[in-house]
C-alpha positions in Angstrom: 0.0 0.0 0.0 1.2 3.3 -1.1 1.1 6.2 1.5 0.2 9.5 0.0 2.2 12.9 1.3 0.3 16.4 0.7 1.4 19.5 1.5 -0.5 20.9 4.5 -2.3 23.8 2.4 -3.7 21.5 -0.4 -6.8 22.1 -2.3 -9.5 19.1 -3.3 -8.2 19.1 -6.6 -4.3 17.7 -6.1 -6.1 15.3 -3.7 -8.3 13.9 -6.5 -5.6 13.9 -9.0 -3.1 12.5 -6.5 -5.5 9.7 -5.7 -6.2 9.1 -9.5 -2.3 8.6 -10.2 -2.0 6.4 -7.8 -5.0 4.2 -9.1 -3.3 4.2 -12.8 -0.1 3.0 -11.0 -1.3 0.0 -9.5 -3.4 -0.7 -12.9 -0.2 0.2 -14.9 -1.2 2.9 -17.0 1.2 5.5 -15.8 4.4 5.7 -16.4 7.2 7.8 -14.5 10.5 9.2 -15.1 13.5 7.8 -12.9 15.8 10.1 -11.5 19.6 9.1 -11.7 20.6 10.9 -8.8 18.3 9.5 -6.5 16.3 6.7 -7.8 13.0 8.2 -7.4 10.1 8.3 -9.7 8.7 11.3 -10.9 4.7 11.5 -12.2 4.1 15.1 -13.6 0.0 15.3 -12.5 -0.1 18.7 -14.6 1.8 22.1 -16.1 3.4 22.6 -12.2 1.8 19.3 -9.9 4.3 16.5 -9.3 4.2 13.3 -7.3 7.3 11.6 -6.3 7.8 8.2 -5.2 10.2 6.8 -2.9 10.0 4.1 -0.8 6.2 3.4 -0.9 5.1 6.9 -0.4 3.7 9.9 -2.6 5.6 12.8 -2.3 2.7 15.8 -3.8 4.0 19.0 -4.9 1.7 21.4 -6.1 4.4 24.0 -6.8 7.4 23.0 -9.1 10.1 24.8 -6.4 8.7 22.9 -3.8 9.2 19.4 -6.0 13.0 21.0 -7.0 13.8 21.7 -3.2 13.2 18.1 -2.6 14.6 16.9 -5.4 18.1 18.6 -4.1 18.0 17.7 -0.8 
């Protein structure tokens, strides 16, 4: 089971999106990017939304700084 990570200030919509993502995952209809640096897996959810997997848990962004700032911890 996948644990999903929001920001704290999230609205409805990343939720629903989130949730959705993670649905097309476990039926395998979405596909991710790997990172070399890390090993993560990167799901762009829309123009600036970005959900990160790492060790069975959703990292949601709903800013693209915020998703950069973790990517380069």
């Amino acid at each position: 089971m996948i644990e999903l990570a929001l920001p704290k200030k999230h609205s409805p919509e990343l939720k629903k999106k989130a949730e959705s993502a993670l649905r097309k995952l476990a039926a395998g209809l979405l596909n991710g990017r790997k990172s070399k640096k890390h090993g993560d897996i990167t799901f762009q959810l829309s123009l600036t939304e970005r959900m990160i997997l790492k060790d069975n848990v959703a990292y949601v962004f709903s800013k693209h700084s915020e998703y950069e700032k973790f990517l380069n911890r």
